[in-house]
N, C-alpha and C positions, 0 to 999 in steps of 0.2 A: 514505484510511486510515479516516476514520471508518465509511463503509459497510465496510467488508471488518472492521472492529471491531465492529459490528452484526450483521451477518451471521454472524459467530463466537459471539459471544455467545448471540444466541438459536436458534442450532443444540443448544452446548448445554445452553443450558434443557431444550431439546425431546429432547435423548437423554436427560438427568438422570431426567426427567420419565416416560420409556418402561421405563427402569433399574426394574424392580419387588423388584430381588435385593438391591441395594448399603444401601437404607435412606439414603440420602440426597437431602437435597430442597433445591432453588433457585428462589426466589422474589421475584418484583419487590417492589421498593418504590414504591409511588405510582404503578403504572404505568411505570418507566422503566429500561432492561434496562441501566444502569449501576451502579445503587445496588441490590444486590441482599441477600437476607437466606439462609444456609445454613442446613442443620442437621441432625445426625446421632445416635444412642441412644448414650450411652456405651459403650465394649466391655467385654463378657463379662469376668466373672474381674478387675475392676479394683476399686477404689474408686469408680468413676465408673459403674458398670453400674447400670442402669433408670435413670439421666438421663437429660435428651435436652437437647439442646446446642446452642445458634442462632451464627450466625455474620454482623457484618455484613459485606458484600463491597463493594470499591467498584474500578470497571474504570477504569482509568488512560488519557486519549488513544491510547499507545503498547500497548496491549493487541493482539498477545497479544507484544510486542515486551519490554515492562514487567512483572515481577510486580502480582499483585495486592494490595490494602491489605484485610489480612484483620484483625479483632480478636473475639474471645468478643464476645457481648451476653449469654448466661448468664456468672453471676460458675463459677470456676473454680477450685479451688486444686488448683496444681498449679507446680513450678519453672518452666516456663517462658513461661507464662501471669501477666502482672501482676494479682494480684490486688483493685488498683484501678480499673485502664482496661481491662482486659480485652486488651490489647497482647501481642504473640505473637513469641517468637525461636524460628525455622524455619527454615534457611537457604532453603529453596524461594524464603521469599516475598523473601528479599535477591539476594544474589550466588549463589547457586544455582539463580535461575528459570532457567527452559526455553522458548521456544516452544512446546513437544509438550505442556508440562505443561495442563492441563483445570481448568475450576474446581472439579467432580467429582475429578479424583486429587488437587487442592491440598487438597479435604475430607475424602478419603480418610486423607490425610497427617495432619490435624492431627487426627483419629482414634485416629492409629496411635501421636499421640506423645502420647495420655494410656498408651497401654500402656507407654509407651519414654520414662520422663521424662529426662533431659538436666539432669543437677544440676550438673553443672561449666559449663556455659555459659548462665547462668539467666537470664529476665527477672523474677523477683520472687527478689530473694537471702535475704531472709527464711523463704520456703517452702522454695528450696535447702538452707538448711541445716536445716530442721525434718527433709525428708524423710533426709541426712546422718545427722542424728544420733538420730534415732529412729523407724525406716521403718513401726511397728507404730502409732505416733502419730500418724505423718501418713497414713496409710491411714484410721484414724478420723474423722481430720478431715477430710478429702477426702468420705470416707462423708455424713459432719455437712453438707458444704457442698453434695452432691449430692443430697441430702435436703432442707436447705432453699432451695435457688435453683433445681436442676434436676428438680424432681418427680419424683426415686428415690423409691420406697419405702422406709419405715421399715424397719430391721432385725429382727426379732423377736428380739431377745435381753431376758436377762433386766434391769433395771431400765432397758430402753429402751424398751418399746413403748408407742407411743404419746406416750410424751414430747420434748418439742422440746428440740435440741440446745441447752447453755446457751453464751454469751459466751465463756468460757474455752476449751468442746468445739472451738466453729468458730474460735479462735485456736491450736487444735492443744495448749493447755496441760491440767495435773494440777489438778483443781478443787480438792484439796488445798494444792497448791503456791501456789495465787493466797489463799485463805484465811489459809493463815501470814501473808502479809504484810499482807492486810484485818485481818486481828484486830488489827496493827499501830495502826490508823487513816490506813490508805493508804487512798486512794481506790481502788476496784473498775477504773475504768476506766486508772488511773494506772499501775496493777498488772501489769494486764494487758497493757498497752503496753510496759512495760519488761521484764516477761519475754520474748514476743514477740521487742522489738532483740535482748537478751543471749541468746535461743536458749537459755531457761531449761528444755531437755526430758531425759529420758533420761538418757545418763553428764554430761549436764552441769551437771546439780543436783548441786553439793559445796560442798562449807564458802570454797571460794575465790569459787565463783560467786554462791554467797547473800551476799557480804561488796561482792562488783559491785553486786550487787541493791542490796543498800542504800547505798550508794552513791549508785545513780541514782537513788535515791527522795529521797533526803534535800537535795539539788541545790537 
């Protein structure tokens, strides 16, 4: 098994490799065609477009029997990407593997699902409900994180160019909204954390939810 998992493998390295259309690339770690590194341009027309996106791969004994154990190594915000560990809900790489499936169409796939986020079955439920409950907010923030971790370009808009996303931008919040409660004598970072839990975005800033906020501030 393990030659005929070898054998599999660095076939398709070597088609990946020859693929000059797909923009996708697969490359050893340390020399060893188990532990390998992907990586693909975010897609056109997304939040995610001019990043480019790495991936670590790691081939299971039972490959190609076995999915494979894929996670971001660029950070990513996106619902079903953890945006701690970088951990990925795909059914591909669960109970939907394939034998036919490629480590090439498994890249293809996690691709295709920054275009196609999946907010009701999420691995980071925080992000879930950012992009929920205000889809024009977390397009920003998406922008903010593919900007600062995945070497997108800056946007030329007006009082953006050139300036780095702040704290609040890459938590998806209203630098406004974290302010009210800093003026408070909240701590900045305390702030930001608990609008963040409470999903303080959009329709859900109201006199009920500021009354939450403080609340968990006061704790």
């Amino acid at each position: 098994m393990s030659d005929a998992r070898l054998r599999r493998v660095q076939k398709e390295i070597r088609d990946c490799a020859k693929d000059k259309t797909s923009n996708i690339s697969i490359d050893m770690i340390d020399e060893s065609p188990f532990h390998l590194i992907g990586a693909f341009p975010g897609p056109p027309d997304t939040p995610y477009e001019g990043g480019y996106y790495e991936i670590d791969i790691v081939i299971p004994d039972a490959y190609p029997f076995q999915p494979v154990k894929m996670k971001f190594i660029t950070k990513v915000y996106h619902p079903n990407v953890s945006s701690a560990s970088g951990a990925i809900c795909l059914d591909i790489l669960k109970d939907a593997w394939s034998p036919v499936l490629t480590l090439k169409s498994t890249l293809i796939s996690l691709q295709s699902l920054l275009c196609e986020p999946v907010p009701n079955d999420p691995q980071d439920a925080e992000v879930a409900k950012h992009y929920l409950a205000d889809r024009n907010s977390f397009n920003a923030t998406a922008k903010h994180w593919a900007q600062a971790y995945a070497q997108a370009p800056a946007h030329k808009k007006k009082n953006e160019a050139g300036k780095a996303a702040t704290d609040a931008e890459l938590a998806g919040l209203s630098e406004e909204n974290v302010v009210g409660f800093t003026d408070m004598g909240f701590s900045r970072e305390q702030v930001i954390s608990i609008l963040k839990k409470l999903n303080y975005r959009g329709n859900n800033v109201n006199p009920q939810s500021y009354n939450a906020v403080l609340e968990e501030l006061l704790k």
